[in-house]
C-alpha positions as a printed NumPy array, in Angstrom:
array([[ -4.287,   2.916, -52.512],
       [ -7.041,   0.076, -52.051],
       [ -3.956,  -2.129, -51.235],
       [ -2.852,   0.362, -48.39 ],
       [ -6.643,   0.659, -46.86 ],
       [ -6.77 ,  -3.201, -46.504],
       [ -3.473,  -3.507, -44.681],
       [ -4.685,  -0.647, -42.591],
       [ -7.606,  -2.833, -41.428],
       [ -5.748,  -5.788, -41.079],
       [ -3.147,  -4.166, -38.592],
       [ -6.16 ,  -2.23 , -36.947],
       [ -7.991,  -5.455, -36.51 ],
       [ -4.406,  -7.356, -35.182],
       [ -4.022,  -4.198, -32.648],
       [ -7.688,  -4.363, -31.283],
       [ -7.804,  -8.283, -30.572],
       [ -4.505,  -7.77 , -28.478],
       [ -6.664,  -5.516, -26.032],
       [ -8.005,  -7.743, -24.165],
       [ -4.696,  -9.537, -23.429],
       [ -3.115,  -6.686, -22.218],
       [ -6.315,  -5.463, -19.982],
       [ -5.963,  -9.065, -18.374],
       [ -2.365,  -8.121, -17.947],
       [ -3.278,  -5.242, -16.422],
       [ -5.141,  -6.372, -13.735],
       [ -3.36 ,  -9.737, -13.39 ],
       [  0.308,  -7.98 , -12.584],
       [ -1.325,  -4.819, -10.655],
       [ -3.253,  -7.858,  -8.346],
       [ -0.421, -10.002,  -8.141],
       [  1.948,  -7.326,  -7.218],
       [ -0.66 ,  -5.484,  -4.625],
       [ -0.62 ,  -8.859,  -2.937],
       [  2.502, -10.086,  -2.56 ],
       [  3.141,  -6.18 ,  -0.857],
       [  0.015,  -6.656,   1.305],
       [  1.601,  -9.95 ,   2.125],
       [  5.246,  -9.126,   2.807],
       [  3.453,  -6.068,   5.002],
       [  1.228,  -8.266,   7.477],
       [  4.131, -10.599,   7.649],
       [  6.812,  -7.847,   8.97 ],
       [  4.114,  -6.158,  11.099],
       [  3.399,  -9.368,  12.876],
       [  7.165, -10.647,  13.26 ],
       [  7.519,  -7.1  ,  14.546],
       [  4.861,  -6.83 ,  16.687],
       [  5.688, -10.621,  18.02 ],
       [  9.434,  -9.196,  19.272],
       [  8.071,  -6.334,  21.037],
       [  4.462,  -6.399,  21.961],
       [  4.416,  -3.164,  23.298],
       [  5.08 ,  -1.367,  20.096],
       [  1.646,  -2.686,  18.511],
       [  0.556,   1.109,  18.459],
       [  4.207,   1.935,  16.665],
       [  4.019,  -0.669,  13.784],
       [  0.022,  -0.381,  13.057],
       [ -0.706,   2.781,  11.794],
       [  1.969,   2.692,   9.203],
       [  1.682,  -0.479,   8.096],
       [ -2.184,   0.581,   7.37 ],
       [ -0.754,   3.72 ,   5.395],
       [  1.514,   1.138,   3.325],
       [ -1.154,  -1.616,   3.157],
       [ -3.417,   1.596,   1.515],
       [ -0.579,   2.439,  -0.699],
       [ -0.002,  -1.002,  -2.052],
       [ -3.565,  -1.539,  -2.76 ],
       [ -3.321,   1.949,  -4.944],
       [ -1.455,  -0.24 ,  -7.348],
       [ -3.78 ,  -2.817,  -7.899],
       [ -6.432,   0.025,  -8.231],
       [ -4.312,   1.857, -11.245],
       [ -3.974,  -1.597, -12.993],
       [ -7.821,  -1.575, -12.931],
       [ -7.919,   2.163, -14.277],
       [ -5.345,   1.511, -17.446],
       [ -7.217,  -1.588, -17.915],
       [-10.664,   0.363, -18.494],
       [ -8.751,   2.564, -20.323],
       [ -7.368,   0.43 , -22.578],
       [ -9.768,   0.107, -25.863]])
């Protein structure tokens, strides 16, 4: 039995330094991903908006609502990341 409580705290203490690997994770794919969306976003809206000027009203609001929504991501990365113990 003493055998089995040591290996216990060796895997515990494996499992616990590996957190703050995957928190940087986390945060570093959630980021990376919000911004190249953010980026491919502005990009469309202003090759849009360059073709047809008069449709800036068209192409602004929802590329605000998709902007929001790609940000979400980066905002659940940071979540799981202060979740993770």
């Amino acid at each position: 039995m003493k055998f089995i409580k040591i290996m216990e705290k060796e895997v515990v203490s494996t499992v616990v330094s590996f957190a703050p690997i995957g928190k940087a994770l986390a945060i570093g794919l959630s980021a990376l991903g919000a911004g190249i969306g953010i980026g491919l976003i502005g990009a469309r809206a202003m090759e849009a908006i360059g073709r047809n000027p008069e449709a800036t009203g068209k192409v602004l609001v929802p590329m605000l609502i998709v902007s929001a929504f790609a940000e979400a991501v980066a905002i659940y990365g940071l979540v799981i990341a202060f979740s993770i113990k």
